[in-house]
C-alpha positions as CSV (number, residue, x, y, z in Angstrom):
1,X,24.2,-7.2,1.8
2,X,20.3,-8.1,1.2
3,X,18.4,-6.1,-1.6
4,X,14.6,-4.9,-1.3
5,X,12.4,-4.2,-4.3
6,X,10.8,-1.0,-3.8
7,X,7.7,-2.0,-6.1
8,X,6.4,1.7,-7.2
9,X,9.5,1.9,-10.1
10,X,10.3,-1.4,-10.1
11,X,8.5,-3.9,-11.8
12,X,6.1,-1.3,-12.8
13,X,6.2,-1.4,-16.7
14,X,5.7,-5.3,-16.4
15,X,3.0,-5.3,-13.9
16,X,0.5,-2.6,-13.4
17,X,-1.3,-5.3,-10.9
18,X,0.5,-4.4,-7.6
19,X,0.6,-7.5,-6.0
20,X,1.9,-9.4,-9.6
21,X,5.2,-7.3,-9.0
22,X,6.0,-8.9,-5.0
23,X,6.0,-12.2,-7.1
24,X,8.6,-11.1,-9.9
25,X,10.8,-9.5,-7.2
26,X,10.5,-13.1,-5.4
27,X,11.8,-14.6,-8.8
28,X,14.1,-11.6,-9.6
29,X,15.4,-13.1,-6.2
30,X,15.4,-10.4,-4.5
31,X,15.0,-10.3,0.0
32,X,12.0,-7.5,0.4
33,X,9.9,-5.4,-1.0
34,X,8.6,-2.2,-0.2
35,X,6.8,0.5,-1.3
36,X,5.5,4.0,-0.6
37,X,1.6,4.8,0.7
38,X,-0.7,1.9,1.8
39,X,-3.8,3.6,1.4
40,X,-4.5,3.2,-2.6
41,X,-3.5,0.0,-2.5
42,X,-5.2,-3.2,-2.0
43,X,-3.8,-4.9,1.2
44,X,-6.1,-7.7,0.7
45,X,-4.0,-8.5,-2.4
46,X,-0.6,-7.4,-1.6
47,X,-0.8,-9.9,1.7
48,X,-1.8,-12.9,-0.4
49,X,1.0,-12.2,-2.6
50,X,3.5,-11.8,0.4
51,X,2.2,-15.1,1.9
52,X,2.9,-16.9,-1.1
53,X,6.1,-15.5,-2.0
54,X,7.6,-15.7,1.5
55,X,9.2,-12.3,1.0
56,X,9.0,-9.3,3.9
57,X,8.3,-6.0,3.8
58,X,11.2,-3.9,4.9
59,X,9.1,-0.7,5.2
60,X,6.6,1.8,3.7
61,X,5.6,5.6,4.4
62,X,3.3,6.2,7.7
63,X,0.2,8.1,6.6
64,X,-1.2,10.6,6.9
65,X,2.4,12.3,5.3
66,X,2.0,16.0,6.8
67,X,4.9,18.3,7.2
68,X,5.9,17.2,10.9
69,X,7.8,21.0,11.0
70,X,4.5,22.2,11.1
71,X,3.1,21.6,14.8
72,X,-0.8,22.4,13.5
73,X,-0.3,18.8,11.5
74,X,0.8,16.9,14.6
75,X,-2.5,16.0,15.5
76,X,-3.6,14.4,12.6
77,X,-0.1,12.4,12.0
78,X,-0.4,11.0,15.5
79,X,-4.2,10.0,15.2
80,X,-3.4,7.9,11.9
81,X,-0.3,6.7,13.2
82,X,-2.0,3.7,14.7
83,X,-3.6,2.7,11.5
84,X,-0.2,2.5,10.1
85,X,1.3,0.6,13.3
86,X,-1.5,-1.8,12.3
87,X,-1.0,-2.4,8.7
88,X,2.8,-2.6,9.0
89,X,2.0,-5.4,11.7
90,X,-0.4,-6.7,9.3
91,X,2.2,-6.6,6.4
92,X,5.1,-7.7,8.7
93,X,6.9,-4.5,8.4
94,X,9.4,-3.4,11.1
95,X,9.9,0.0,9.8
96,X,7.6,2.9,8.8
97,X,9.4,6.1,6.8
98,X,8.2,9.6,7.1
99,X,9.4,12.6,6.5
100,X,10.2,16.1,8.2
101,X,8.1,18.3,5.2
102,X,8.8,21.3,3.7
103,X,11.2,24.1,5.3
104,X,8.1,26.8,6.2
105,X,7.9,30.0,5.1
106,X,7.6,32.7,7.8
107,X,9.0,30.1,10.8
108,X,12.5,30.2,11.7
109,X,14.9,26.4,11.6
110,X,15.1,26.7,15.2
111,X,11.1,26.8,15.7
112,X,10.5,23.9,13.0
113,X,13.3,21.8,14.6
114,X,11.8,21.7,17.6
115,X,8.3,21.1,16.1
116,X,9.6,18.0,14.4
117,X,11.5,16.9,17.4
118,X,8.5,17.1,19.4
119,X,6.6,15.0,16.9
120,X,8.8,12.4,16.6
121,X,8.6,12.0,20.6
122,X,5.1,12.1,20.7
123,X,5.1,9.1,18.1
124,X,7.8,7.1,20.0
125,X,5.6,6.8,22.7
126,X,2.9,5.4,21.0
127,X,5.3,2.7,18.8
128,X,7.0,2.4,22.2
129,X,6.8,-2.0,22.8
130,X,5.4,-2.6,18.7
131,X,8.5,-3.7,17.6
132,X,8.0,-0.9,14.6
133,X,10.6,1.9,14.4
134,X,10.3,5.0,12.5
135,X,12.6,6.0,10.0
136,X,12.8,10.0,9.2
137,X,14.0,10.3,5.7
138,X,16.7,13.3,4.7
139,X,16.2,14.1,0.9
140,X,18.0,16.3,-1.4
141,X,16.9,20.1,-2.1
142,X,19.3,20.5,-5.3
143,X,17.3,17.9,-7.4
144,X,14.0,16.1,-6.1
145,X,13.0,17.9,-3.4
146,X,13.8,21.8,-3.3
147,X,12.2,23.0,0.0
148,X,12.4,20.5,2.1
149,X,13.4,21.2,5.2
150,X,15.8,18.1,6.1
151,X,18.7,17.6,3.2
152,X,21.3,16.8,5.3
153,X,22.6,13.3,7.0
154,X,24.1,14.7,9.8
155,X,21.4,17.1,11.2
156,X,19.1,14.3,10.6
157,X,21.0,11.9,12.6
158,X,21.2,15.2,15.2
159,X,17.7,14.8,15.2
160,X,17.1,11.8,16.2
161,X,20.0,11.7,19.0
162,X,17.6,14.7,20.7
163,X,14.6,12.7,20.2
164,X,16.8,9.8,22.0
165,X,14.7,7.0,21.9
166,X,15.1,3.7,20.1
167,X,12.0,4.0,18.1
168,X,12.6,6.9,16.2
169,X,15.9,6.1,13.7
170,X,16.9,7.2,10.0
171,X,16.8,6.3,6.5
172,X,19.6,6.9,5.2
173,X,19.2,7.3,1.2
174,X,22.9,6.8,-0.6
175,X,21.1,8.5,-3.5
176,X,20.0,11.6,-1.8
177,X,23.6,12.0,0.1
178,X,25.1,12.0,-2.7
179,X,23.3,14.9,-4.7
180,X,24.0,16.7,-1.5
181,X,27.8,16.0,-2.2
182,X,28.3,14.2,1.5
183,X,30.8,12.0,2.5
184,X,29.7,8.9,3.8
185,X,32.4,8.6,6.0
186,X,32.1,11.8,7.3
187,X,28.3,11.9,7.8
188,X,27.1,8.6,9.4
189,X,30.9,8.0,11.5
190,X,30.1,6.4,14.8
191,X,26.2,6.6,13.9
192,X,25.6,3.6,11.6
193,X,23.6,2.2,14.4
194,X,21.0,5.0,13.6
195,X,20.0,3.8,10.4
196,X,16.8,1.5,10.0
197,X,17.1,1.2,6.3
198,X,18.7,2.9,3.3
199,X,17.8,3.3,-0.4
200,X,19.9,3.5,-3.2
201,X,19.8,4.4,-7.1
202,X,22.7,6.4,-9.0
203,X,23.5,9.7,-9.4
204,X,22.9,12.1,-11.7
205,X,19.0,10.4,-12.8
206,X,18.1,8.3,-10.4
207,X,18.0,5.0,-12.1
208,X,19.6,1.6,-11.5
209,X,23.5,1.5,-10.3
210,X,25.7,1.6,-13.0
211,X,24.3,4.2,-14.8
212,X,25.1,7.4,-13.8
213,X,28.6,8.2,-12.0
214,X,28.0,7.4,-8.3
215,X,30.5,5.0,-6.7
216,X,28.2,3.0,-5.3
217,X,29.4,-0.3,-4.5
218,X,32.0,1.6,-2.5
219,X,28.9,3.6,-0.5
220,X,27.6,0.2,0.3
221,X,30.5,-1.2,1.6
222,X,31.3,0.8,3.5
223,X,27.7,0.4,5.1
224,X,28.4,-3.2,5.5
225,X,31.8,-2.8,6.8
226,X,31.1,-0.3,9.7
227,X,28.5,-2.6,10.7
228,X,25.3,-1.8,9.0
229,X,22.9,-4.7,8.8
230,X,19.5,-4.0,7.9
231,X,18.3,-4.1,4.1
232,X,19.4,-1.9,1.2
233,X,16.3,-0.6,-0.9
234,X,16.6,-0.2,-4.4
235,X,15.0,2.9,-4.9
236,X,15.5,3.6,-8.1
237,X,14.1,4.5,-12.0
238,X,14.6,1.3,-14.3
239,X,16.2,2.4,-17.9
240,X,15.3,-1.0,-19.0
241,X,13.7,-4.2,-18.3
242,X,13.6,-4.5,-14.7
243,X,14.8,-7.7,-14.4
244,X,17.7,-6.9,-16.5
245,X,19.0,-3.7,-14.3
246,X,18.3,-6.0,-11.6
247,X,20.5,-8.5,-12.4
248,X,23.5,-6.5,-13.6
249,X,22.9,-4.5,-9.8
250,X,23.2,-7.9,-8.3
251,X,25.6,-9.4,-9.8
């Protein structure tokens, strides 16, 4: 299994220069980095830096991030949706993560369902021949996230089997799963193909493997065994020197 760097947590004590942390993931010897919004930070910069490193980007967020539940937002996601198609081109990036936004007051599941499902349509069509998937992101509602409208694995991956096409797929976060108390097994079974990317940090605290009581190394290989391929973003909050959680995840 490969490891991306996702550059907002990691590396951030040691380098507040963004572009200084894509070369101490490259000697951290990490695969990737990644990150979260493009649009306060210096592409200029983090290009050069990629360039000279070598290293990909396995994915950041498309902007504008709007609750795609809400169908009075779809306009605006779909106009900048382009932009992002051009900087994850730009960048190298094959996959762009959004997610579904909060769970809305006053609409019914049913009615915000359909509004995300129609989005993510709507977008397929224009990443349709790009080579760019999007990845919709579940997150937990007990911890991080209360609100949010997708927590679960499974309805996510119901999601995007009713979307049906084969630019839309999921991230599937090993962290957020397991605040939700999900079997891995049980959620992504026959539907590893789904996944564009995952993240990963321990549970309870969300910082590097090994710290908290998640049986990670089983989660991942168990990815890796049922046929997942793609990279494995650590996602997570360092407790120490970066390079030092690093190398204890990696080893």
């Amino acid at each position: 299994m490969q490891y991306s760097a996702c550059l907002e947590w990691l590396f951030a004590a040691e380098a507040p220069d963004f572009a200084d942390r894509i070369r101490l993931a490259r000697k951290a010897g990490l695969s990737a980095v990644e990150f979260w919004l493009f649009g306060n930070k210096d592409i200029d910069a983090i290009e050069a830096a990629l360039k000279e490193t070598g290293l990909p980007v396995a994915g950041f967020c498309a902007e504008p991030m709007v609750p795609l539940t809400d169908p009075a937002q779809h306009e605006a996601f779909l106009a900048g949706l382009p932009g992002s198609i051009a900087v994850a081109k730009r960048l190298g990036a094959k996959v762009l993560i959004v997610q579904a936004g909060s769970d809305l007051p006053g609409r019914t599941r049913e009615e915000q369902r359909k509004a995300l499902v129609e989005a993510l349509k709507k977008a397929a069509d224009i990443l349709k021949g790009t080579g760019i998937v999007l990845a919709v992101e579940p997150l937990n509602t007990l911890v991080d996230h209360v609100g949010y409208f997708l927590p679960s694995t499974k309805e996510g991956l119901d999601i995007i089997d009713e979307v049906g096409r084969p630019e839309i797929k999921i991230l599937y976060d090993i962290y957020h799963s397991a605040v939700m108390d999900e079997d891995i097994a049980e959620v992504l079974a026959g539907r590893v193909d789904r996944i564009a990317h995952a993240h990963l940090a321990d549970a309870p605290g969300r910082h590097e493997p090994g710290t908290g009581k998640l049986d990670w190394q089983a989660r991942v290989a168990w990815l890796e065994a049922n046929g997942y391929k793609g990279l494995v973003g650590l996602e997570y909050k360092p407790t120490r020197d970066t390079v030092e959680s690093l190398a204890a995840v990696l080893a």
